[in-house]
C-alpha positions in Angstrom: -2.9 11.3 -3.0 -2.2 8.5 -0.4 -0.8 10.3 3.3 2.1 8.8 4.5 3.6 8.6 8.1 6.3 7.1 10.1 5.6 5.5 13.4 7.5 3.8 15.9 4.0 1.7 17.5 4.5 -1.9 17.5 2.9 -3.8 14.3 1.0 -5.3 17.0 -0.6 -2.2 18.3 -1.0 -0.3 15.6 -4.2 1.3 14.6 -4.7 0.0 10.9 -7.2 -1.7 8.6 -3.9 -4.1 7.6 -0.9 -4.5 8.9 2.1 -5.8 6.5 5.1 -8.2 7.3 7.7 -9.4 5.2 8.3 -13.4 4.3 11.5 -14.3 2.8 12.5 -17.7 1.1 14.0 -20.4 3.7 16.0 -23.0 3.0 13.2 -25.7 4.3 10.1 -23.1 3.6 9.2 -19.2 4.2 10.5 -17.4 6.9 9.4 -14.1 8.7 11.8 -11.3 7.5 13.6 -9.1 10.4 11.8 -6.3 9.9 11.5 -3.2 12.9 11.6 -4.8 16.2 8.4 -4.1 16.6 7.4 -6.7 14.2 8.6 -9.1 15.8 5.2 -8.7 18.3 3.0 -9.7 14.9 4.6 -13.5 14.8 4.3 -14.0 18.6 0.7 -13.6 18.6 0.6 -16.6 16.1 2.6 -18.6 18.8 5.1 -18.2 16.9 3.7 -20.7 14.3 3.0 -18.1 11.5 5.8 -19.7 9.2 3.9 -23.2 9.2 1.0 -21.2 8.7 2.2 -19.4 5.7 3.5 -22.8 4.1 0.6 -25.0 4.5 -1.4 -22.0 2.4 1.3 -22.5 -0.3 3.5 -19.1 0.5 6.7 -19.3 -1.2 8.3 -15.8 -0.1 8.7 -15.2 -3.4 8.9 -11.4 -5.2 5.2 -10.1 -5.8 3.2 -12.9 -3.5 1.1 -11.6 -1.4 -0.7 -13.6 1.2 -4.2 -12.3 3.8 -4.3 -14.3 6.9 -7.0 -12.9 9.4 -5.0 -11.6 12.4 -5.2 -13.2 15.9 -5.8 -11.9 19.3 -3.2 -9.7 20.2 -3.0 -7.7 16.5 -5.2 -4.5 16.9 -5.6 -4.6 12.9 -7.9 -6.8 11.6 -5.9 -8.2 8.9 -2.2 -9.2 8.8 -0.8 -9.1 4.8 2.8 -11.2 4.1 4.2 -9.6 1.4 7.2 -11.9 -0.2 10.8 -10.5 -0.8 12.0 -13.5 -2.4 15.9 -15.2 -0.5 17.0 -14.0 2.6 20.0 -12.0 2.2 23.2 -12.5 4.2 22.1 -10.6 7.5 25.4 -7.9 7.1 23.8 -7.0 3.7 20.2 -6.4 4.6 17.5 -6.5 1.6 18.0 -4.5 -1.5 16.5 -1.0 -2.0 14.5 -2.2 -5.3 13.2 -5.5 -3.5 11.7 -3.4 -0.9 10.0 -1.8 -3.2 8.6 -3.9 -5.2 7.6 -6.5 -1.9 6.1 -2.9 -0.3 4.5 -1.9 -4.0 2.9 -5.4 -4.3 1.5 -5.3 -0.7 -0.3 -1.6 -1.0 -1.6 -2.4 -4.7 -3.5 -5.6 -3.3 -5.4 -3.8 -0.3 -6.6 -1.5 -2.7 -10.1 -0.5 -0.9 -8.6 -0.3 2.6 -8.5 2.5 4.7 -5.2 2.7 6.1 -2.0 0.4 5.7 0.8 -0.4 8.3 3.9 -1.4 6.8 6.6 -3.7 9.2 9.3 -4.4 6.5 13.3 -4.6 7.1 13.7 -0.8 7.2 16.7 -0.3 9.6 18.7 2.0 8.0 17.9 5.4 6.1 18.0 4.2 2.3 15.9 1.2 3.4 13.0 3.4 4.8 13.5 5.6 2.1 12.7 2.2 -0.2 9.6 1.3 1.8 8.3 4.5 1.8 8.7 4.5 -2.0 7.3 1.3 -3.1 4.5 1.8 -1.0 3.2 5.2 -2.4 4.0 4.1 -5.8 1.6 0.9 -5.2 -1.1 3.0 -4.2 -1.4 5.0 -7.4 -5.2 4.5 -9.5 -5.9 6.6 -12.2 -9.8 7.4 -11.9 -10.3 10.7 -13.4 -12.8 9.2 -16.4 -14.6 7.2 -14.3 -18.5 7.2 -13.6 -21.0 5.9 -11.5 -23.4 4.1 -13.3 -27.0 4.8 -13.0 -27.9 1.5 -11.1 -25.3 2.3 -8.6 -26.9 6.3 -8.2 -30.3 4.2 -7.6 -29.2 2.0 -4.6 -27.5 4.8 -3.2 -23.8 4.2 -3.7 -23.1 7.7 -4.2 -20.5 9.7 -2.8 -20.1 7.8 0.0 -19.4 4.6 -1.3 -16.3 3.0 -0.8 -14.7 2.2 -3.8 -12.6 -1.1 -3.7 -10.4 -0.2 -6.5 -9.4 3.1 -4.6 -5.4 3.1 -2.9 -5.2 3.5 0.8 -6.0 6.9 2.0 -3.2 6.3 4.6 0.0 4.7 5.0 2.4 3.9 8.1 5.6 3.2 7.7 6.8 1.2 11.2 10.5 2.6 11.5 11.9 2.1 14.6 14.0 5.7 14.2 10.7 7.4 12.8 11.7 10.5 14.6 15.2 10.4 13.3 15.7 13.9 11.2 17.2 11.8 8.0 14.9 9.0 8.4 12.0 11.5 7.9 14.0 13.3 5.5 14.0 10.2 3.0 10.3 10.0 4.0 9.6 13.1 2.5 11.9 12.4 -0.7 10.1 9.5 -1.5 6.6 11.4 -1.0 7.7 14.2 -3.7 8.8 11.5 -5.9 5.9 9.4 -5.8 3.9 12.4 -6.6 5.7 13.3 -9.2 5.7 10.1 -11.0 1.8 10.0 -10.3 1.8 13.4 -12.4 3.9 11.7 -15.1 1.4 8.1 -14.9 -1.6 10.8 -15.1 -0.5 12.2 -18.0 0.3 9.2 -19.7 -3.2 7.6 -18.6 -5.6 10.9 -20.1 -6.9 10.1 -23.2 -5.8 11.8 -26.4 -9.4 13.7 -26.9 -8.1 15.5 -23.3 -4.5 15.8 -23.9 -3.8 17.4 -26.7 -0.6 19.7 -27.2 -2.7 22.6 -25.8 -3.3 21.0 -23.0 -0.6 19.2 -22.5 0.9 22.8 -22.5 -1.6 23.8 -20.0 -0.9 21.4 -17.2 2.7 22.1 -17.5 1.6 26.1 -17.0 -0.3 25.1 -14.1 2.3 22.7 -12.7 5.0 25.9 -13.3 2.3 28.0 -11.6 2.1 26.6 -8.0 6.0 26.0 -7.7 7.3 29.0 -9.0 8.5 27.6 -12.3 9.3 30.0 -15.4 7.7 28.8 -18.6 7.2 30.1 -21.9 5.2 27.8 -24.6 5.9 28.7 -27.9 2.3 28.3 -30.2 2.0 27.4 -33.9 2.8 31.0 -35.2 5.7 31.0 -32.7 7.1 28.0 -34.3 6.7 29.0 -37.5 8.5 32.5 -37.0 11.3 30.6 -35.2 12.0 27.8 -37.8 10.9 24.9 -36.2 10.4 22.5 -39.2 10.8 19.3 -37.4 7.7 19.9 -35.0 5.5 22.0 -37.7 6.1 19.2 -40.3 4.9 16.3 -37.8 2.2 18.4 -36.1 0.6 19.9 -39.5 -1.8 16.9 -40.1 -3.8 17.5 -37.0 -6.5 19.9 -36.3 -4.6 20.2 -32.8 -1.4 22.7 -33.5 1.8 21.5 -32.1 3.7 23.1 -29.1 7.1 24.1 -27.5 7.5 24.1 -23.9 10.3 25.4 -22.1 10.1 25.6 -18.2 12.9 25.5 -16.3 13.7 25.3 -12.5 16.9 27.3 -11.2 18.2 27.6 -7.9 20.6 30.5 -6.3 23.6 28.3 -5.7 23.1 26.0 -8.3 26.4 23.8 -8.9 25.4 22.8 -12.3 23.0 23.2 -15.2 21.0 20.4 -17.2 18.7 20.3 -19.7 16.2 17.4 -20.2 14.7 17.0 -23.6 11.0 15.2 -23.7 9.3 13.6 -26.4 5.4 14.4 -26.8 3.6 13.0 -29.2 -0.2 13.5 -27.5 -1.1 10.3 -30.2 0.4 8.9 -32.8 -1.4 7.4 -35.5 1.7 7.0 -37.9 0.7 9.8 -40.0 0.0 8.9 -43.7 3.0 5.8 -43.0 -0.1 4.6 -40.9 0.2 2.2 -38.3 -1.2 -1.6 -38.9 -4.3 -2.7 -36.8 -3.4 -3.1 -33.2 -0.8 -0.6 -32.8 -2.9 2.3 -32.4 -4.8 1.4 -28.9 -1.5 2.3 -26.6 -0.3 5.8 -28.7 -1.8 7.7 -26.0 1.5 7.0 -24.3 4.0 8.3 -27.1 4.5 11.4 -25.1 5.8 9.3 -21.9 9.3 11.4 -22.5 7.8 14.7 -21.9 5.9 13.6 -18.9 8.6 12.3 -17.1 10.6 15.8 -18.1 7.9 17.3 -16.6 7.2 15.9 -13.8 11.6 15.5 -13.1 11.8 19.3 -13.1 8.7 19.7 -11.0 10.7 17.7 -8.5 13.9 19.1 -8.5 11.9 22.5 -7.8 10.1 20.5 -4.8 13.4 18.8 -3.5 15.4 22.1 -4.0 17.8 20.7 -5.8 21.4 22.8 -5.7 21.0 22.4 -9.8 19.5 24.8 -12.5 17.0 22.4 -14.6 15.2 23.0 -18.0 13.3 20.8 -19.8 12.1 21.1 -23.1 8.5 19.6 -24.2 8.4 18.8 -28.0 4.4 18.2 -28.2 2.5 17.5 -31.3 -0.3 14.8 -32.7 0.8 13.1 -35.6 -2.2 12.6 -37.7 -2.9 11.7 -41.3 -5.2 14.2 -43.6 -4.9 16.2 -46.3 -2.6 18.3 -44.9 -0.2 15.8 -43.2 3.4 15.7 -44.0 4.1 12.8 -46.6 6.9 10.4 -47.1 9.1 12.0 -49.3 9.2 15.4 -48.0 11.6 17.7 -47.0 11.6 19.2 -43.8 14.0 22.2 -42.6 15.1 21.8 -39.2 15.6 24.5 -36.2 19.3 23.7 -37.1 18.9 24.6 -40.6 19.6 21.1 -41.8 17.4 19.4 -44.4 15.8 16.0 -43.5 13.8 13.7 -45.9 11.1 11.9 -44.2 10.9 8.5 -45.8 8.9 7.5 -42.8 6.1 9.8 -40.9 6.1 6.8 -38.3 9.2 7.5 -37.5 8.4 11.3 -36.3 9.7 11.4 -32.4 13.2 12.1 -33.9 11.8 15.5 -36.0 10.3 17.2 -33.0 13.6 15.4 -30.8 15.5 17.1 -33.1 14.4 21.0 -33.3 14.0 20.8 -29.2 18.1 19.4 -28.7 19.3 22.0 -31.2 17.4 24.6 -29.0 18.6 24.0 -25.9 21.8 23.4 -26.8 22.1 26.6 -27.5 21.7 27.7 -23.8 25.2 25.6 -23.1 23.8 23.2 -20.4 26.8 21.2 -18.6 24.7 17.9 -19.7 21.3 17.5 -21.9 19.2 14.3 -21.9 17.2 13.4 -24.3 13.8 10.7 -23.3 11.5 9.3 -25.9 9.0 6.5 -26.3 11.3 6.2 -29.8 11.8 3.2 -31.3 10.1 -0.2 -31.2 13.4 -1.7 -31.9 14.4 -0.9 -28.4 11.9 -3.2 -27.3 12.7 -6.0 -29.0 16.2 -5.6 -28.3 15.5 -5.2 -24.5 12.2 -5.7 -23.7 9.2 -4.5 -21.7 11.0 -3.3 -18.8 14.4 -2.3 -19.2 15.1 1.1 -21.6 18.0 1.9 -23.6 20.8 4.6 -22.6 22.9 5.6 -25.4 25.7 8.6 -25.6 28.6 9.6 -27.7 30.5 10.3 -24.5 31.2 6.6 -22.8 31.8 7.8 -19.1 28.5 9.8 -19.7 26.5 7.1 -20.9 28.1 4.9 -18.3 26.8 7.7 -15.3 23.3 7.7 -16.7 23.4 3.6 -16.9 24.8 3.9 -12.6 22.2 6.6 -12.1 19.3 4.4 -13.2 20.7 1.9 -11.0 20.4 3.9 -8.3 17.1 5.4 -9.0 15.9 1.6 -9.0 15.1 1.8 -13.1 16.4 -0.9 -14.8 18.5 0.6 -18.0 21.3 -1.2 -20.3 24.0 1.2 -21.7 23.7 0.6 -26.0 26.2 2.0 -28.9 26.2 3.9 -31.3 27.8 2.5 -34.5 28.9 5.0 -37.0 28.3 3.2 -39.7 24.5 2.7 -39.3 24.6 6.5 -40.9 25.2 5.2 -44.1 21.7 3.4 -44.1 20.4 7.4 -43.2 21.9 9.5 -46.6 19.5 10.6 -48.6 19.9 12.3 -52.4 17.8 15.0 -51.6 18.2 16.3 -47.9 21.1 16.6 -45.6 19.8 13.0 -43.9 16.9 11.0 -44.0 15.0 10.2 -40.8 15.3 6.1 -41.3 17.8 3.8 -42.0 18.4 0.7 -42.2 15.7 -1.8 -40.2 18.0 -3.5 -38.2 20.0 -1.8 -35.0 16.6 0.7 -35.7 17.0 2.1 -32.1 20.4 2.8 -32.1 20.3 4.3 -35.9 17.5 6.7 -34.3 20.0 7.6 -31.5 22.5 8.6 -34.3 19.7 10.5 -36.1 19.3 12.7 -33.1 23.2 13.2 -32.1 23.0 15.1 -35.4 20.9 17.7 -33.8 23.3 18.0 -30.6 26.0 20.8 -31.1 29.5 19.7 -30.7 31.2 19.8 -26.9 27.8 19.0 -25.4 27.7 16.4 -23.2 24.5 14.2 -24.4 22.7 11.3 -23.6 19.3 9.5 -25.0 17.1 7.6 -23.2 15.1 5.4 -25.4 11.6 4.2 -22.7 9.4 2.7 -25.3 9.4 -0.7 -23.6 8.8 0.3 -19.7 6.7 3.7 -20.2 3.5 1.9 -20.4 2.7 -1.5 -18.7 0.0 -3.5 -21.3 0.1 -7.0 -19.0 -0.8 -7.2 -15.5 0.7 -5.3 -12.4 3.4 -5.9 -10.7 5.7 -4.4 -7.7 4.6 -1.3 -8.1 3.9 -0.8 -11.2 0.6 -0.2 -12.6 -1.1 -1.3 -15.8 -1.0 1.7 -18.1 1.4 4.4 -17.3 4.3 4.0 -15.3 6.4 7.5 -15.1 9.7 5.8 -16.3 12.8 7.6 -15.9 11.3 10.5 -13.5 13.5 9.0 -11.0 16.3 8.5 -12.7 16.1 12.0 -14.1 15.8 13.4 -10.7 19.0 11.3 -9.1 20.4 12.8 -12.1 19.7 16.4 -10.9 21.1 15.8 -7.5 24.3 14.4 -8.8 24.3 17.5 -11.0 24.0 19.5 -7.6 27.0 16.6 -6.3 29.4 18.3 -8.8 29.2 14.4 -10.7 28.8 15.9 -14.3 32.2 17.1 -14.0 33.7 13.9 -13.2 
């Protein structure tokens, strides 16, 4: 993982491989942002003509352009990086957190191959470092676990020591001229945990499905509950059979990989809340025997994006010691078609006890949802959120990037929709009609596990408020469209995985531990 430091050096003194400013949109062409004072040291060793510079090479200041200019005499680093944040705000407002992300993000990902990164962005106050800080480790995430070094490259001798250009910076400086500043380093630290965490979330989601399956899915949460000091208990195939589990049984039988129940759970001594976070993991889903249509199998690695994020959010409320007492509940299975694989038309009983008539095997996030909600409802949480890579409805309704929040409880849904916001995820707060149900009856089982093809996401959001006990405060989090990133990077978010919703999961912990659930 990346290092990351605050200094208070000059960007012109600096000892880096790359040293990164800010450039903001001007009214007659790009201008130098105000970053740290220090700065201010990189645009007077241009003569101050760094702005003409930057616009006779076609620099807008736009979000996500990034421009290398060699640096002049007077900048120790050898290479001076603008990074665009896109219109200068009004100078009383300073830059927002997310654009600082995304400008820092954008900057790290593209000197992927250097050494170490200075970063001299607008970070005056606390929450603005905190931003830097954040974008910047988040850029610098690579997955490279299944990759080799080819035989050719053994021969010539670019072994070990080779410098890999697709690597992230081993180091990053943040230029913060408060860097010794208790909260300032403070939010430095918050921002490390959390970029780690989501890197454990975008791991997950990146491993191949011949190395993750619900075993071992179930192993790295062990591990992960093993170094922090995490109680877990993983209920096995027998386990889930003895227990009544019918929901994740019936999805998981078609695979030669038996599902799993995870429960691990994070508590602290003066804890000011409880919450329960519900994951969806389907290690790969091929449809089942409703099989999915050529080109829609090459992604379903990610299908258990939910349960890596509820993974990685409790790991991090451990790490932050949040004043909160956090469970989350891993719903893993394959869903596979063979002999033995559940069939459209059968009828499944749930943990619950209620009967459910799969007209669908496609549509099996909501069976192993279900039997995990109805479980960990029964602990009483003050709140329990649900997150699934559920519906591909969601993503037509709301695109690639944004996921869906739905509740039963409107100030609920309305605090997850604010807390998303302030995680920097972007959400938008849905419904849930009562009358989509009808599209769900079924003449043979209690409900049927798909309705009506229109408003697919939200019926699916109904489906599983079956399956919550009544007085629970509940909300669903539908990430199908940002959990895994098929075009090119951006900000920083990679291609692949990106850990949606481990932040906003974790700012939902700490407002836990701020007494806001009961509000």
């Amino acid at each position: 993982m990346t290092s990351l430091t605050l200094s208070n050096t000059s960007a012109a003194t600096v000892r880096a491989d790359a040293v990164v400013i800010g450039v903001a949109k001007g009214e007659s062409g790009p201008v130098l942002a105000p970053g740290p004072q220090t700065a201010a040291a990189v645009g007077a060793a241009f003569g101050d003509k760094l702005p003409a510079l930057l616009e006779a090479l076609g620099v807008k200041g736009g979000e996500d352009e990034v421009t290398r200019i060699p640096a002049p005499d007077g900048v120790r680093a050898p290479l001076v990086v603008a990074t665009g944040l896109g219109s200068a705000p009004r100078e009383e407002d300073g830059y927002p957190a997310e654009t600082l992300r995304r400008a820092a993000g954008a900057a790290v990902r593209s000197l992927a191959g250097t050494g170490h990164v200075a970063l001299a962005l607008p970070a005056g106050n606390e929450a603005a470092v905190a931003a830097v800080c954040e974008g910047a480790l988040l850029g610098a995430y690579a997955f490279t676990s299944f990759r080799g070094r080819s035989t050719e490259s053994k021969k010539e001798g670019r072994g070990k020591n080779a410098k890999d250009a697709s690597a992230p910076p081993a180091e990053i400086t943040v230029l913060d001229t408060e860097a010794k500043d208790k909260a300032h380093r403070a939010a430095a630290e918050r921002a490390t945990v959390l970029a780690e965490e989501v890197a454990r979330a975008r791991d997950l989601v990146n491993t191949p499905p011949n190395a993750l399956n619900p075993a071992d899915f179930a192993a790295a949460a062990q591990t992960a509950a093993k170094e922090h000091g995490l109680k877990i208990e993983v209920l096995d195939e027998q386990a889930l059979a003895k227990g009544g589990y019918g929901g994740i049984l019936g999805v998981g039988q078609g695979s030669q990989s038996p599902p799993r129940l995870v429960r691990i759970t994070y508590r602290h001594s003066k804890a000011a809340a409880s919450l329960a976070l519900v994951g969806k993991g389907i290690t790969y889903d091929s449809g089942g025997i409703s099989l999915k249509p050529a080109g829609s199998n090459e992604t379903m690695k990610c299908d258990m994006s939910g349960a890596a994020a509820v993974l990685a959010a409790v790991v991090a409320a451990a790490r932050l010691g949040v004043k909160a007492n956090v469970t989350g509940w891993l719903a893993l299975a394959e869903n596979m078609p063979s002999g033995s694989a559940c069939r459209p038309g059968d009828v499944l009983t749930m943990y619950s006890g209620k009967t459910v008539e799969v007209l669908n095997t496609d549509a099996e996030g909501r069976l192993v949802m279900a039997d995990a909600l109805t479980r960990a409802c029964e602990e009483s949480p003050d709140a329990l959120v649900d997150v699934a890579t559920l519906t591909g409805a969601m993503v037509v309704a709301l695109g690639k990037r944004t996921f869906g929040v739905m509740s039963d409880d409107d100030a609920f849904r309305e605090l997850l929709h604010d807390t998303a916001r302030q995680a920097g995820e972007q959400s938008w707060p849905l419904p849930l009609p009562a009358e989509l149900m009808e599209g769900m009856k079924s003449q043979v089982a209690d409900v049927a596990n798909v309705g009506d093809r229109m408003g697919g996401g939200l019926s699916a959001g109904l489906f599983l408020k079956e399956f919550v006990s009544d007085g629970t405060t509940w909300g669903h989090l539908d990430i199908a469209g940002p959990a895994f990133n098929e075009g090119a990077a951006f900000g920083y978010t990679p291609k692949g995985g990106t850990g949606s919703a481990v932040r906003t999961l974790v700012r939902l912990a700490e407002r836990a531990a701020e007494g806001e659930l009961s509000r």
